[in-house]
C-alpha positions as CSV (number, residue, x, y, z in Angstrom):
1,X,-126.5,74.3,-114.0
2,X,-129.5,72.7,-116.2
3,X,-129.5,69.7,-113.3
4,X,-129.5,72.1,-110.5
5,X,-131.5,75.0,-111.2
6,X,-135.1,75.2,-112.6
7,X,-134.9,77.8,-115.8
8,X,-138.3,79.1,-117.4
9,X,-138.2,82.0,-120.5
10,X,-140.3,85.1,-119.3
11,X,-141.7,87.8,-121.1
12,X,-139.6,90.8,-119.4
13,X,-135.8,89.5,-119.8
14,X,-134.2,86.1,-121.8
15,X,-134.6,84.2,-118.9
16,X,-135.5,83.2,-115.6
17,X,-133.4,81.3,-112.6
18,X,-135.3,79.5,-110.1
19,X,-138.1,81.9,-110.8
20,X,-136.2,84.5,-108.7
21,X,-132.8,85.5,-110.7
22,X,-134.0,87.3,-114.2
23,X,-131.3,87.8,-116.8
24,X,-131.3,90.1,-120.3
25,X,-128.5,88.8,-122.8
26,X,-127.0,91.4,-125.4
27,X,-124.0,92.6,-127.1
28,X,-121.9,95.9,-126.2
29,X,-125.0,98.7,-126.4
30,X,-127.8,96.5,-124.3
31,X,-129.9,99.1,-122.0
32,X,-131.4,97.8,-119.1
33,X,-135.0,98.9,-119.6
34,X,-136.2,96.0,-120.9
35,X,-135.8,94.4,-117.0
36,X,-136.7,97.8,-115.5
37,X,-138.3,97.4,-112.1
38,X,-137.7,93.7,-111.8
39,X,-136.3,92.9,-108.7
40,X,-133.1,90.5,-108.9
41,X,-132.5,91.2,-112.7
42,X,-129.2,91.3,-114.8
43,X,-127.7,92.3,-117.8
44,X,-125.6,89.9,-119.4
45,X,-123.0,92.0,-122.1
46,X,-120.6,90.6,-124.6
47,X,-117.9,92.8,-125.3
48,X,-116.6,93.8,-122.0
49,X,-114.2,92.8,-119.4
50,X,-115.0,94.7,-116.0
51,X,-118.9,94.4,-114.7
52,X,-120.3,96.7,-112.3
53,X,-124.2,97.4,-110.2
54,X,-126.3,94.4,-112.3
55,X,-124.4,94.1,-115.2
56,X,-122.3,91.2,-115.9
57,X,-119.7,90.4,-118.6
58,X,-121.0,87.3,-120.7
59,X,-117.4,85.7,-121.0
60,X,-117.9,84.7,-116.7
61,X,-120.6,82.5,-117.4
62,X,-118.3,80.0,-119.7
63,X,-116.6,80.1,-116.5
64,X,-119.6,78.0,-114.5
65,X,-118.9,75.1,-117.6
């Protein structure tokens, strides 16, 4: 994805995809209000099979690989 996406850190969230697409990485327990208000933001969990609204298991990006 490094070849065909531009990704920046930020200071709200982990990162940042094509400076539109922000994403907050954490385990089981990570809250979303550390992305709160930011439009086109994610939570990335570990522990979980089943996403739902902006939240999205970490396993599915080993899937992009």
């Amino acid at each position: 994805m490094k070849h065909l996406h531009e990704i920046h850190l930020t200071e709200k969230g982990d990162f940042i995809i094509d400076r539109k697409y922000t994403f907050e990485i954490g385990g089981k327990g990570k809250s979303s209000k550390q992305i709160k208000g930011i439009k086109n933001s994610f939570i990335v969990r570990d522990d979980m099979e089943v996403g739902s609204l902006n939240i999205i298991p970490l396993y599915l990006f080993g899937l992009l690989y």
